[in-house]
C-alpha positions as CSV (number, residue, x, y, z in Angstrom):
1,X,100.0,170.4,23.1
2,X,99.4,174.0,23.3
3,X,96.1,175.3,22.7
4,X,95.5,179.1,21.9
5,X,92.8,181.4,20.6
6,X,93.6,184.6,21.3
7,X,97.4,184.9,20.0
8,X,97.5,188.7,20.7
9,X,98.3,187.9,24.1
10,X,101.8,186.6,22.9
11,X,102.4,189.8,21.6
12,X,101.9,191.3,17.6
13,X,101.6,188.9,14.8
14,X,105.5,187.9,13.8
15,X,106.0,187.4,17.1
16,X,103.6,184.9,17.6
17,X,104.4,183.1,14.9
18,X,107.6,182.8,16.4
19,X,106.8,182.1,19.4
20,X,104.3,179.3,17.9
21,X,107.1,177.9,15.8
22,X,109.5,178.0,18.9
23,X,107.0,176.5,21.8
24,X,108.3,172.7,21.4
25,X,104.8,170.9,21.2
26,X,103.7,168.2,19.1
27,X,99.9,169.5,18.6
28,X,99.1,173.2,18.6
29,X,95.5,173.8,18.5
30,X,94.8,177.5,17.4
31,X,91.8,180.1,15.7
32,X,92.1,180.5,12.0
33,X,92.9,183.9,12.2
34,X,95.1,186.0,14.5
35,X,92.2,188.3,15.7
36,X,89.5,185.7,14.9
37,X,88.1,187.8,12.1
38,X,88.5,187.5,8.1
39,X,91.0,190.0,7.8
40,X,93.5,188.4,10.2
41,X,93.4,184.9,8.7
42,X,96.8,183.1,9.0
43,X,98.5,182.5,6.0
44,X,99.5,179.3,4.7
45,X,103.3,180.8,5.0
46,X,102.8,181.5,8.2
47,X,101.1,178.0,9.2
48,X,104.6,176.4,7.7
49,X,106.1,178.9,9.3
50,X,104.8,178.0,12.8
51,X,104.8,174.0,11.9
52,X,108.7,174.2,10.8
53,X,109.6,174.5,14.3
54,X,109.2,170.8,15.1
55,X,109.5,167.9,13.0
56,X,106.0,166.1,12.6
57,X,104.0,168.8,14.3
58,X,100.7,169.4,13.4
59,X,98.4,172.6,13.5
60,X,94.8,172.4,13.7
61,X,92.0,174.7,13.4
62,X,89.6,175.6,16.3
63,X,86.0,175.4,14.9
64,X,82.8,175.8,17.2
65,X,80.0,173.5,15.5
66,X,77.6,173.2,18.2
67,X,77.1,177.3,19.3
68,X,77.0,180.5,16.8
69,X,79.0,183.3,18.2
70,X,78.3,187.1,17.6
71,X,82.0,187.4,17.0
72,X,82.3,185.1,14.6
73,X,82.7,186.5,10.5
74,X,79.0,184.5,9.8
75,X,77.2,186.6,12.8
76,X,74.6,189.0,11.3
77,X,73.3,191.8,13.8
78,X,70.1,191.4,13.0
79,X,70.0,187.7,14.1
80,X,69.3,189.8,17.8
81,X,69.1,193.4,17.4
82,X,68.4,194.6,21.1
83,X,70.3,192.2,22.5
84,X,68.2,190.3,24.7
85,X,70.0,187.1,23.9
86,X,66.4,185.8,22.1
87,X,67.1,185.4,18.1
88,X,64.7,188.0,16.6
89,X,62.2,187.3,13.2
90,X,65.4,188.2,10.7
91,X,66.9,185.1,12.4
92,X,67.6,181.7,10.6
93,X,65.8,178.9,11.6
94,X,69.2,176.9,13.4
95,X,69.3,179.9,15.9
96,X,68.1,179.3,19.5
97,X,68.6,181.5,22.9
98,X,71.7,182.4,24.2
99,X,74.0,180.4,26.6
100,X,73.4,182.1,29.5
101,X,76.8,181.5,30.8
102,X,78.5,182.9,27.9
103,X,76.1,185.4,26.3
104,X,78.1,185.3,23.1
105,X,77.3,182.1,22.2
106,X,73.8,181.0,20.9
107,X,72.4,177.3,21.2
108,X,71.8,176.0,17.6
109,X,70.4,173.5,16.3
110,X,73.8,171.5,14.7
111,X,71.8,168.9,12.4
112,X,70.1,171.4,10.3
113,X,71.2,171.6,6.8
114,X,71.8,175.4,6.7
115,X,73.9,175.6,9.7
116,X,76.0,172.2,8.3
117,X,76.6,174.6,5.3
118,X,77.8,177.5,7.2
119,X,80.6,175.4,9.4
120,X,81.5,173.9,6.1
121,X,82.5,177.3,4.4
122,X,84.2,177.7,7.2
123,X,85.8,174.6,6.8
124,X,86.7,175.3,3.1
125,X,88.5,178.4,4.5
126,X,90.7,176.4,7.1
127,X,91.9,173.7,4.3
128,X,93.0,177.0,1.8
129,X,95.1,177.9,4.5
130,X,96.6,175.0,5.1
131,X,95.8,173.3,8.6
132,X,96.4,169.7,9.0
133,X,92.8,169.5,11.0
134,X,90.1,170.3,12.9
135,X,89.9,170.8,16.6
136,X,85.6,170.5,17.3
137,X,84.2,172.3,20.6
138,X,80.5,172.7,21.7
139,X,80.8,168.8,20.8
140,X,78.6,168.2,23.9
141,X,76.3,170.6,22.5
142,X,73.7,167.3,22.7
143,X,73.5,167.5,26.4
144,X,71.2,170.7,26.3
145,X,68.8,169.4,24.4
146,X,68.9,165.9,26.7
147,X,67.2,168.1,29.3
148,X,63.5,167.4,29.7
149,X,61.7,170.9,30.6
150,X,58.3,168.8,31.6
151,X,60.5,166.3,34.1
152,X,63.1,168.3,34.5
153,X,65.3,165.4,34.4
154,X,68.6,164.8,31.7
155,X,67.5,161.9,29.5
156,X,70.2,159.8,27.9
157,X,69.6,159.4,24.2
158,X,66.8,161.7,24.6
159,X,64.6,161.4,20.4
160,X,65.1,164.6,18.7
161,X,61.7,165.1,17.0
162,X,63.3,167.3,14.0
163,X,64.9,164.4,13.0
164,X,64.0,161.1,14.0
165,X,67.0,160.0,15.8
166,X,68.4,160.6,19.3
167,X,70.2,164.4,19.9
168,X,73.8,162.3,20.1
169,X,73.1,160.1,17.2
170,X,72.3,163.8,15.5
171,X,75.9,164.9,16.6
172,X,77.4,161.4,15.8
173,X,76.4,162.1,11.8
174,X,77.7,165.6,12.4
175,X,81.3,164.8,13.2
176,X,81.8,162.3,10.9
177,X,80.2,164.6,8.1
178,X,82.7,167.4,9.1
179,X,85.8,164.4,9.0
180,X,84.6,162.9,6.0
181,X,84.5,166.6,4.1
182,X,88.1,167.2,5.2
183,X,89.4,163.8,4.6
184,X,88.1,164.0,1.2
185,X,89.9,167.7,0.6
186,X,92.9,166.6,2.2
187,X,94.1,162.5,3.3
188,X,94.8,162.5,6.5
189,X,93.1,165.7,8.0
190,X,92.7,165.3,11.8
191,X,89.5,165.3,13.5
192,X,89.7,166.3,17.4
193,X,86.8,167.0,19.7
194,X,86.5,168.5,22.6
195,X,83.9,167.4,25.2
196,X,81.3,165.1,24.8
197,X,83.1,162.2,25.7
198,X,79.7,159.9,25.9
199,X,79.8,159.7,21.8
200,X,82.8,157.8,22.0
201,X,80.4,154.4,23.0
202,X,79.7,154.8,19.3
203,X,82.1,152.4,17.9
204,X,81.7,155.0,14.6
205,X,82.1,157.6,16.5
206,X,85.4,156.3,18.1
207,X,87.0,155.4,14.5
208,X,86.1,158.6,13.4
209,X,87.6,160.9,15.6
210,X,92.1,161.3,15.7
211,X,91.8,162.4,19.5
212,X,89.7,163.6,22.1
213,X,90.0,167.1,24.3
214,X,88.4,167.0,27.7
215,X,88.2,170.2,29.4
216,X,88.1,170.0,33.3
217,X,89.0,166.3,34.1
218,X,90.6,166.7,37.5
219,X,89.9,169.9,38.3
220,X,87.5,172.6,38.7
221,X,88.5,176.5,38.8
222,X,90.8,176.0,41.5
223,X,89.4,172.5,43.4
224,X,90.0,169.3,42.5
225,X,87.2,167.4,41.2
226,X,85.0,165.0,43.5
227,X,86.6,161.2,42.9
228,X,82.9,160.1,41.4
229,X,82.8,163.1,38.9
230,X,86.3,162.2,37.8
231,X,85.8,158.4,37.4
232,X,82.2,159.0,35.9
233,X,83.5,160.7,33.2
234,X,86.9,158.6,33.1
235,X,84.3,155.7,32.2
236,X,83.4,157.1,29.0
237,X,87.1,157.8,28.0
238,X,88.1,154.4,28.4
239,X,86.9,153.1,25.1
240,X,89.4,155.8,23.5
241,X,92.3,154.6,25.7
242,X,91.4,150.9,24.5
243,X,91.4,152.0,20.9
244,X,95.0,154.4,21.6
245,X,93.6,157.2,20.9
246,X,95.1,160.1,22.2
247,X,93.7,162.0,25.2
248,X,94.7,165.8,25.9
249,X,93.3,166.8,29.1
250,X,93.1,170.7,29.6
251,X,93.2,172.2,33.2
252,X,93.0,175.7,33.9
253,X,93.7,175.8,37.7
254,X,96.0,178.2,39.0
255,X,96.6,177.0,42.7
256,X,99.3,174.3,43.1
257,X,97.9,171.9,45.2
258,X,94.9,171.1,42.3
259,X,97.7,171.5,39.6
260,X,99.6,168.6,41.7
261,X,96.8,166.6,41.7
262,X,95.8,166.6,37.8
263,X,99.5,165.8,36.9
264,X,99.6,163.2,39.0
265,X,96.1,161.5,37.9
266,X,96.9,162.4,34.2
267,X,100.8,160.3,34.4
268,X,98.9,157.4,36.6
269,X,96.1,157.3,33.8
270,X,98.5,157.5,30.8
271,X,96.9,161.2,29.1
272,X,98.5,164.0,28.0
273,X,97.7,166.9,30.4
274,X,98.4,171.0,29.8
275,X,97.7,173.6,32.2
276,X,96.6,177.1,30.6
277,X,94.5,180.0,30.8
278,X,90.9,180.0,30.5
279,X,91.0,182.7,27.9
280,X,93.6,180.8,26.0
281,X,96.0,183.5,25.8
282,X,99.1,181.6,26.4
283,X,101.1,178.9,25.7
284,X,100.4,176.9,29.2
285,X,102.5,174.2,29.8
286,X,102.9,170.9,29.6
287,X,104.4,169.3,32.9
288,X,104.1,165.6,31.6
289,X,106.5,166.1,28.5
């Protein structure tokens, strides 16, 4: 797997494609555009281009359905004028606050109807170019809204009042939605989260989805993970494993000794592990090959 979203950083656009096209992996997970804007779109040459450098590889679009970004082609200024991170009167309805650890990124609320319709022009765009999937983040986006500001306590299958059912059940519908839009375009489209690995109890959920991306499994910045936060969320993968689905595991630790330790839990536990970047600017690697 290789998983990339700011190609620039392998150097100007040809380049990257052949870089792309010459990397060896099976999966390459990257933006729909070289710059992440309209104007820099990959072409569908280029996307056979960059999948002719391996037999059966598959490239797959990164798509954030659970967050608005301002540097995304929908983002209107207006949305937040000054700034503040608080969606001002111009903004649509879905809009919330901004993450406060990555100001980009607003909250939004993923089961309304007008922000479905957004991601799914988007989604138009990525199968005219081409890509043989999806590859979901801000998939967990249901865990914000699991947090109870009177108790300040996290509430499992918290009720979302908006809609009647619970805030996962709400993301549930929203995945397949998104997999049975692409499916119906194109046979066969893949539909990879990332994150919110508590969904896959949902027997739905789990036939829905081709994969499953989990960010931080074994380590954290640069220190392992504590044994109960790894085997907590191990838990929830284990339905996935039963069903073969393919797990990719994405470390970003740069110090050796936590690098060790996720290769060596990722071969004992049978998942495909690959060691990048936070930005996503490079290629990683991938030391269980």
């Amino acid at each position: 797997m290789a998983y990339l979203l700011q190609a620039e950083g392998l150097g100007k656009r040809a380049i990257a494609v052949d870089k792309l096209a010459g990397c060896g992996r099976d999966l390459l997970v990257i933006d729909y555009a070289y710059y992440g804007d309209a104007e820099t779109r990959w072409t569908r040459e280029e996307l056979d281009r960059i999948r002719s450098g391996k037999p059966g590889r598959r490239v797959v679009a990164y798509s954030s359905i659970g967050e608005a970004g301002t540097y995304r082609f929908y983002w209107q200024k207006k949305w937040d004028a000054d700034g503040d991170g608080k969606p001002d009167k111009q903004a649509p309805p879905w809009l919330m606050e901004a993450n406060p650890d990555w100001p980009d990124n607003y909250k939004v609320r993923y089961w309304d109807p007008a922000w479905k319709k957004l991601v799914k022009g988007h989604l138009d765009q990525i199968l005219i170019q081409g890509f043989d999937g999806i590859y979901l983040d801000l998939v967990d986006a249901f865990e914000h809204f699991e947090h109870d500001p009177d108790t300040k306590r996290w509430l499992d299958h918290r009720r979302n009042p908006e809609s009647g059912n619970t805030y996962r059940q709400d993301m549930v519908a929203w995945v397949r939605e998104i997999a049975e839009y692409g499916r119906t375009t194109r046979p066969g489209f893949l539909v990879i989260p990332q994150n919110g690995i508590q969904l896959l109890e949902d027997p739905d959920y789990l036939r829905t989805v081709d994969a499953v991306g989990v960010e931080d499994l074994f380590t954290r910045g640069n220190r392992v993970q504590r044994t109960k936060n790894t085997q907590y969320r191990v838990r929830f993968l284990t339905p996935a494993l039963n069903a073969n689905k393919p797990i990719l595991v994405i470390e970003y630790s740069k110090k050796e000794p936590a690098v060790e330790h996720a290769i060596a839990q990722a071969k004992e536990l049978g998942l495909g592990l690959l060691i990048t970047d936070r930005p996503l600017k490079t290629l990683g690697r991938c030391p269980l090959r």
